[in-house]
C-alpha positions in Angstrom: 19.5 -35.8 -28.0 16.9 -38.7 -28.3 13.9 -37.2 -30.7 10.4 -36.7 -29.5 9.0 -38.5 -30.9 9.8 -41.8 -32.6 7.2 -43.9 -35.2 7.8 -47.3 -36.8 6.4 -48.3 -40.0 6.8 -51.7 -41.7 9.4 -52.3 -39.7 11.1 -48.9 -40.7 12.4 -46.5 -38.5 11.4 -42.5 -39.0 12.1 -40.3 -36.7 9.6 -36.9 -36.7 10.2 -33.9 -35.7 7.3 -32.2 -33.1 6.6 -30.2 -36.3 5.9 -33.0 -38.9 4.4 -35.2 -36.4 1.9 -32.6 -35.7 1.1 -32.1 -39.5 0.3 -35.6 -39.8 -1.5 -35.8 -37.1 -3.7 -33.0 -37.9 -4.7 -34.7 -41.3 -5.6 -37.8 -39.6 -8.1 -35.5 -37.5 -9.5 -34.2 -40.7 -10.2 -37.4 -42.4 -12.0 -39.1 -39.5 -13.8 -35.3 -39.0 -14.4 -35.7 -43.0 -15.7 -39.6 -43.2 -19.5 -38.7 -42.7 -19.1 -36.1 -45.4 -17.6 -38.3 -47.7 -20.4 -40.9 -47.3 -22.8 -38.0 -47.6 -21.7 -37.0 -50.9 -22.3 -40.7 -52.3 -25.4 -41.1 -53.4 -28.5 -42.6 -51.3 -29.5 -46.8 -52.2 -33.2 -45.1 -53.5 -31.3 -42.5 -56.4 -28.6 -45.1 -57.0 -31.6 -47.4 -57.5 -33.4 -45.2 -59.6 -30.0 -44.3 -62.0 -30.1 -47.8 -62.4 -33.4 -48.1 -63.6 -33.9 -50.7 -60.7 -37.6 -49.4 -60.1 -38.5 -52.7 -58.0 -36.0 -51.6 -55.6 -36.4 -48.1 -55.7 -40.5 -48.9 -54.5 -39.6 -50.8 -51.4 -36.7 -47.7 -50.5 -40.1 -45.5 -50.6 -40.4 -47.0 -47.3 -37.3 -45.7 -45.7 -37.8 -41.7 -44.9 -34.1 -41.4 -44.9 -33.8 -42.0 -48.2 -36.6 -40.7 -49.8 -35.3 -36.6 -48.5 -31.7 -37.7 -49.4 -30.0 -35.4 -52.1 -27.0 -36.5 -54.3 -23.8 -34.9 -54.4 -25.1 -32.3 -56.8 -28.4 -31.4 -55.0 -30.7 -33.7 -57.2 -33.3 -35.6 -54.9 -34.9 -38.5 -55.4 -38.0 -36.6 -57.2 -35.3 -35.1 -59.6 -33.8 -38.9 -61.1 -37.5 -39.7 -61.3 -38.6 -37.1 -63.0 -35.6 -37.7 -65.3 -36.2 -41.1 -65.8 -39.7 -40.2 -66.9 -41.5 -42.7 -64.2 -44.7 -41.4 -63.3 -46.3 -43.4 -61.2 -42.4 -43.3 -59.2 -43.1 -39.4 -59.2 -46.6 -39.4 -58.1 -45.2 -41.5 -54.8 -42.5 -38.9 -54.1 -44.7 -36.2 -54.3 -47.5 -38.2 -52.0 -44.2 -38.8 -49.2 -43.5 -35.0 -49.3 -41.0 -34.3 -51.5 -40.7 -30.6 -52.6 -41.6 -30.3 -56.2 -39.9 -27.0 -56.3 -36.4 -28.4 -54.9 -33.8 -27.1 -56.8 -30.1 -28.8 -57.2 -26.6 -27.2 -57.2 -27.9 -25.9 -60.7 -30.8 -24.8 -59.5 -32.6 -26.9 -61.6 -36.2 -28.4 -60.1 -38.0 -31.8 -60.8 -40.0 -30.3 -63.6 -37.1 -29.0 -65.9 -36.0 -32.6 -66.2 -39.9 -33.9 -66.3 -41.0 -32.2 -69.7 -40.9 -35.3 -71.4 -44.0 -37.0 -69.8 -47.1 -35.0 -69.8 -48.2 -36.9 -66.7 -45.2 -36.2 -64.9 -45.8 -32.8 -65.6 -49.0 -31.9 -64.6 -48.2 -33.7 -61.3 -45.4 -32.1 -60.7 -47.6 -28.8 -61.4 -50.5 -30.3 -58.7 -47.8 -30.6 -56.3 -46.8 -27.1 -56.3 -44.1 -26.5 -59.3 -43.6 -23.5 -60.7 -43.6 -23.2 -64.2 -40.9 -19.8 -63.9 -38.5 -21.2 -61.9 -35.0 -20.9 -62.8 -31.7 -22.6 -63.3 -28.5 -21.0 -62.4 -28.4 -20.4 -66.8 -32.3 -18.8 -66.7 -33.9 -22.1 -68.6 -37.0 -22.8 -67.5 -38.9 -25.7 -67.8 -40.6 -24.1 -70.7 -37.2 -24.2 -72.7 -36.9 -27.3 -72.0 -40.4 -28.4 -73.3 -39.6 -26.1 -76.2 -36.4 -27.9 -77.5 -38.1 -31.6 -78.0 -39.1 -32.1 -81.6 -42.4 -34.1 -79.6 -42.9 -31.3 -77.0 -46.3 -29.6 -78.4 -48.3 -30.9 -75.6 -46.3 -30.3 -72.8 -45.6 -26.7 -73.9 -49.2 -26.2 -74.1 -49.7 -27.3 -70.6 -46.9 -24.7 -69.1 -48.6 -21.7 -71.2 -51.4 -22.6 -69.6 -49.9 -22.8 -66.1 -48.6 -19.2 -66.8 -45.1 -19.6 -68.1 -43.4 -16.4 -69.3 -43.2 -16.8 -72.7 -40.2 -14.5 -73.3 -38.0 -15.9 -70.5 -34.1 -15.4 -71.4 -31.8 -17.9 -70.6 -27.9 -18.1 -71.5 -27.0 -19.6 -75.0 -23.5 -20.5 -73.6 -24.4 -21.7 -69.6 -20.7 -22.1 -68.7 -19.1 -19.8 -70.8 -17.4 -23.4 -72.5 -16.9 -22.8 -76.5 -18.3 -20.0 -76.4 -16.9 -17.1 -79.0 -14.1 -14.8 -77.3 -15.7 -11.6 -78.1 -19.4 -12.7 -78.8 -20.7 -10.2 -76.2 -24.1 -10.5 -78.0 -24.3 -14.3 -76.8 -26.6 -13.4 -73.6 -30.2 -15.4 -74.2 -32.2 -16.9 -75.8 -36.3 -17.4 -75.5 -38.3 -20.4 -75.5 -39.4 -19.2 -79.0 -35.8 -19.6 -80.6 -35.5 -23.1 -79.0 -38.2 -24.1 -80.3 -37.8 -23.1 -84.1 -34.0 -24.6 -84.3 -34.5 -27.8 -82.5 -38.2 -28.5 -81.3 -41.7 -28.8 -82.6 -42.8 -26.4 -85.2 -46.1 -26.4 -83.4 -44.9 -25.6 -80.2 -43.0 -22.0 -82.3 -46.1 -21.6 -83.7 -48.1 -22.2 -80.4 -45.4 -19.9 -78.7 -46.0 -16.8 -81.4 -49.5 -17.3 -81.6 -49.4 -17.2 -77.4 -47.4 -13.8 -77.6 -43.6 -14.2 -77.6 -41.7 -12.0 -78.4 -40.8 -12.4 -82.7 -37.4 -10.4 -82.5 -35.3 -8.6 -80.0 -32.6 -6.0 -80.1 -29.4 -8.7 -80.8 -28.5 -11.6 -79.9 -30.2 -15.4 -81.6 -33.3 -14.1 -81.9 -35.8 -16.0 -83.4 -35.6 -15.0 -86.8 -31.9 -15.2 -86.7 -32.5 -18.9 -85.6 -35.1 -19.4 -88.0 -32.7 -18.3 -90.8 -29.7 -20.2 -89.8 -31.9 -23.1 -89.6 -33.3 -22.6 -93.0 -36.8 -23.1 -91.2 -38.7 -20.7 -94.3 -42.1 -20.9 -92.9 -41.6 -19.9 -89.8 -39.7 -16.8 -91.0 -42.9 -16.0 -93.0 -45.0 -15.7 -90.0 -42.2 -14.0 -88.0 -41.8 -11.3 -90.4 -45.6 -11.0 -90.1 -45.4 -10.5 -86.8 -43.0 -7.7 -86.7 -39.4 -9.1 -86.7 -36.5 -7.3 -88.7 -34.1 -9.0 -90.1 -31.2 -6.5 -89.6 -31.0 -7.5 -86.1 -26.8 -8.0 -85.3 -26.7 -12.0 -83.5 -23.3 -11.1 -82.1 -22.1 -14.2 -84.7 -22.6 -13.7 -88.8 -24.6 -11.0 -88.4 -28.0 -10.2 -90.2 -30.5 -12.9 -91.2 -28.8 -12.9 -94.9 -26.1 -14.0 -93.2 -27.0 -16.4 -91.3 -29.0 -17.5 -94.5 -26.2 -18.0 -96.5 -23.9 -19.5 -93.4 -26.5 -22.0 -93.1 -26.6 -22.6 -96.6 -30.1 -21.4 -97.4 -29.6 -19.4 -100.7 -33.7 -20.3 -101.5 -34.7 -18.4 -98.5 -32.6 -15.0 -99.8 -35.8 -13.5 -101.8 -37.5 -13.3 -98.3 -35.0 -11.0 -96.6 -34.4 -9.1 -99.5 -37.9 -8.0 -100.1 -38.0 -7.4 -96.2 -35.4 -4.7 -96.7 -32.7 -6.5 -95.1 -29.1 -4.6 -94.8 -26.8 -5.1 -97.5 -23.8 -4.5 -96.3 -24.1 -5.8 -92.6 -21.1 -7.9 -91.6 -20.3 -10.7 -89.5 -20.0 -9.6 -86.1 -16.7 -11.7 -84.9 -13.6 -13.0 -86.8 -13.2 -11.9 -90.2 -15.6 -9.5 -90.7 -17.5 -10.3 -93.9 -20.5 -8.8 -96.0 -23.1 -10.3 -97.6 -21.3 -9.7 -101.0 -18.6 -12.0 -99.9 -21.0 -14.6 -97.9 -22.1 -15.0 -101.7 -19.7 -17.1 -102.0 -20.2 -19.5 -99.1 -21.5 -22.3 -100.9 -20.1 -25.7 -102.1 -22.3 -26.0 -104.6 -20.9 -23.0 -106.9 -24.3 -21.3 -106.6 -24.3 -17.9 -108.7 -28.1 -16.4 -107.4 -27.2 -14.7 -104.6 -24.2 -13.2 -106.0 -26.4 -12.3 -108.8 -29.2 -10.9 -106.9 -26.8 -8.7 -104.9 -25.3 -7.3 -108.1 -28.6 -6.6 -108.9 -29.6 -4.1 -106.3 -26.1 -2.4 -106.9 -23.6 -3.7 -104.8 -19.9 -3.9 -105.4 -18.5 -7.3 -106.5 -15.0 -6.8 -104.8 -16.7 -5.2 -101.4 -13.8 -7.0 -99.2 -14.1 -8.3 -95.6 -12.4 -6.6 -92.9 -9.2 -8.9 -94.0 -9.0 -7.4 -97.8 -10.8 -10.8 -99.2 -13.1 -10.7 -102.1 -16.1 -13.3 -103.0 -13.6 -14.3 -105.6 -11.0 -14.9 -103.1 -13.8 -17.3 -101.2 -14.7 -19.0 -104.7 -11.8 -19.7 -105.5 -11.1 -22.0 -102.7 -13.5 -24.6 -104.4 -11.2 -24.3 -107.6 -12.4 -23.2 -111.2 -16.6 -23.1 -110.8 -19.4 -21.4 -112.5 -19.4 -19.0 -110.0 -16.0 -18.0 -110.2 -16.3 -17.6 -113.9 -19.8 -15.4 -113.3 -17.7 -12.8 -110.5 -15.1 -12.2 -112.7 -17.4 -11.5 -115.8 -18.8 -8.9 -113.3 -15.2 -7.7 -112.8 -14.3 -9.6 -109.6 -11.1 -9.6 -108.5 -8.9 -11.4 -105.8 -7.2 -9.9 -103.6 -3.8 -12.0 -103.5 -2.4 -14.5 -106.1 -3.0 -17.7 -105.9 -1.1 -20.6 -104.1 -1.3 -23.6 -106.0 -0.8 -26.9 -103.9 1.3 -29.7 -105.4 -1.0 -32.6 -104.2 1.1 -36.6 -103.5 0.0 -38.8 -106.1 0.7 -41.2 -103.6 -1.6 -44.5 -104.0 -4.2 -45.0 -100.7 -4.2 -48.6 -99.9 -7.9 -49.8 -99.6 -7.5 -51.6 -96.8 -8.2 -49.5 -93.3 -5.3 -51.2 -91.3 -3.1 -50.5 -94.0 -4.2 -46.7 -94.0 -3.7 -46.5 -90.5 -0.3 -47.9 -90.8 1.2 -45.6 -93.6 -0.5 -42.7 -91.5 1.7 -44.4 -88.3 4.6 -44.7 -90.5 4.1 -40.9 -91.7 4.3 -39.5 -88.1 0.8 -38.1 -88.2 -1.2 -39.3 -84.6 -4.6 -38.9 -83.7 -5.9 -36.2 -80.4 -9.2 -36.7 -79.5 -10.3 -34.1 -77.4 -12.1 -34.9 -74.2 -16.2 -33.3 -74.8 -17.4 -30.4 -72.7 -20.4 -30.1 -70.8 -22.4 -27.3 -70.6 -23.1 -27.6 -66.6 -23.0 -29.7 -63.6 -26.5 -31.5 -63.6 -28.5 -34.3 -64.9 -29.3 -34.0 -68.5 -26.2 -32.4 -69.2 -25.6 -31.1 -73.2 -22.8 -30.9 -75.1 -22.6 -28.6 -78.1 -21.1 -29.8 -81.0 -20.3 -26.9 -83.3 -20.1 -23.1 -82.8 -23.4 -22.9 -84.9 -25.8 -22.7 -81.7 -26.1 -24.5 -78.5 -29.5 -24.6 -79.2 -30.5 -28.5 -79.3 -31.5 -28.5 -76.7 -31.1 -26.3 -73.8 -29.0 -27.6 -70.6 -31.3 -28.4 -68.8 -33.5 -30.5 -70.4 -32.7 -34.2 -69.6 -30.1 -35.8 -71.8 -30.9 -39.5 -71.6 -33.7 -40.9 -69.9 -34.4 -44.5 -68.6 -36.5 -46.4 -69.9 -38.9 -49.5 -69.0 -36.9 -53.0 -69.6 -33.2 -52.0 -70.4 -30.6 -51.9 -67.6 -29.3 -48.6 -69.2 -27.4 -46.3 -66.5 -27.5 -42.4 -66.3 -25.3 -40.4 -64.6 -25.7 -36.6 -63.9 -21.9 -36.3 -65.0 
């Protein structure tokens, strides 16, 4: 029996079934049905124009309506990559032509979390209609964006003024990416932390002055920040204003912790006249006390460990894991501070390994290095970065610190006057 149906290609005979036919044929139907969503997903000339900072182009596609209310794959109109690119007089224009000033993107981002880097481009995008709450699909709002730039006084000023909640919350970890396992603590963080670990100390200061919140019930509140970060100041004047440093960050723990993580034994007096909890632990991995975070340092430090002796503690109180702050000082060999614990009667909790070290000579050249590492099997994985979300000005953090520099949706690179640089929201 002669098939149904019979196709040729390049000269090849294949003969289909009814079935298979059909299958193909159907998937033909779907691409042609799928071309003008395909086209509709690449960007319009007027954004493509403006990601590549070609501005005299991107004036004469103001004249084309079509492509001024275009969107790009992820949402972002044209008002959006202006904003980003911090070109006023490009925003004013949208904004004249119509564009929505409160658009938001697949993020749910709008023009003015990505314009907080021009003060113009913010109070036009407030004239036209922006509001200073709006919120992404992590809770930043434009005012944590302001807060994270190190040159963002100003422009937090002007959203305070335009009513910004001051105490908004917005995720610490947006897509969940690197963040801890069982860091259930790790829900938000306000415009007031932001500012204190990466942005303006005049904008924290503006911030606390203007009523934010000084503490919270867990999480990185701003005193946890401000200890991690070692800012000392600022944890003068948050103490002031009410916050308690026992607060559980759902990472190290207390603000001694986080004070001795960071590497901040100075700042220790503070906390410890502030009645800070002695015996608070980290709050994930290897649960560890302040005793043993006494030991944290590379610099063989004996203070701390002496001014927590002081106040009674126990040299050997362990971590959850049976390790001492002997244990931890002895990982930097024979110090001063391992000789001051065990003068106090420290002790470790399992003998110690000693590691026979190659005396192997290193060749000074690098190409030689890389070649005995070659010829010793070891290879090199770099691991590809990960973002924090799926818009312009995306972040990616860098240790498991704090995500706090600075928050996702703040623009990431910016275009600037002159250069042919090229920003994409990926």
């Amino acid at each position: 029996m002669k098939p149904a149906c019979e196709v040729r290609r390049s000269g090849v005979g294949q003969n289909l079934s009814p079935s298979a036919f059909g299958a193909r044929l159907l998937v033909l139907i779907a691409l042609i049905a799928a071309a003008p969503l395909l086209r509709s997903m690449e960007p319009s000339e007027l954004i493509a124009a403006i990601r590549g900072n070609d501005l005299r182009k991107a004036r004469e596609l103001l004249e084309v309506p079509e492509q001024v209310q275009a969107r790009d794959a992820r949402g972002n109109t044209a008002l959006h990559w202006a904003a980003l690119a911090g070109d006023a007089p490009l925003v004013s224009r949208l904004l004249a032509a119509g564009l929505d000033a409160r658009a938001t993107n697949s993020a749910g981002a709008t023009p003015l979390h990505y314009g907080t880097g021009n003060a113009t481009i913010v109070r036009a995008l407030l004239a036209g209609g922006a509001d200073p709450n709006a919120r992404s699909a992590s809770g930043s709002t434009p005012l944590h964006s302001a807060a994270s730039r190190p040159g963002g006084f100003q422009i937090v000023k002007l959203l305070i003024q335009a009513g910004a909640d001051l105490n908004a919350q917005r995720l610490l970890f947006p897509s969940g990416v690197n963040a801890p396992t069982n860091a259930t603590n790790f829900t938000g963080v306000n415009p007031l932390t932001i500012a204190i670990y990466s942005g303006d100390p005049r904008s924290a200061e503006l911030l606390l002055k203007s009523g934010a919140e000084p503490g919270g019930a867990f999480g990185f509140t701003p005193l946890a920040t401000a200890a991690l970060a070692g800012r000392g100041e600022l944890m003068i004047q948050l103490l002031d204003h009410g916050a308690t440093p026992n607060v559980d960050d759902g990472f190290v723990g207390n603000a001694l912790n986080n004070l001795l993580y960071g590497g901040h034994a100075q700042l220790v007096p503070l906390v410890l006249e502030h009645g800070v909890d002695l015996h608070q632990t980290s709050s994930i991995g290897e649960k560890t006390p302040p005793m043993v975070w006494s030991a944290y340092t590379d610099t063989a430090d004996t203070s701390v460990a002496e001014a927590l002796l002081a106040r009674g503690l126990d040299v050997n109180e362990p971590t959850s894991a049976g390790h001492t702050a002997l244990d931890w000082a002895l990982k930097r060999g024979e110090t001063p501070l391992v000789a001051y614990l065990r003068s106090r009667g420290g002790t470790n909790s399992a003998p110690l390994r000693n590691k026979d070290l190659p005396t192997n000579a290193i060749p000074q050249e690098s190409s030689a290095r890389a070649a005995l590492l070659r010829d010793s099997g070891a290879t090199r994985t770099v691991a590809p970065a990960k973002v924090l979300g799926p818009f312009p000005g995306e972040w990616v953090r860098s240790e498991i610190r704090l995500c706090l520099v600075p928050p996702p949706d703040s623009p990431s690179r910016r275009l600037r006057a002159g250069t042919r640089t090229r920003i994409s929201p990926r």
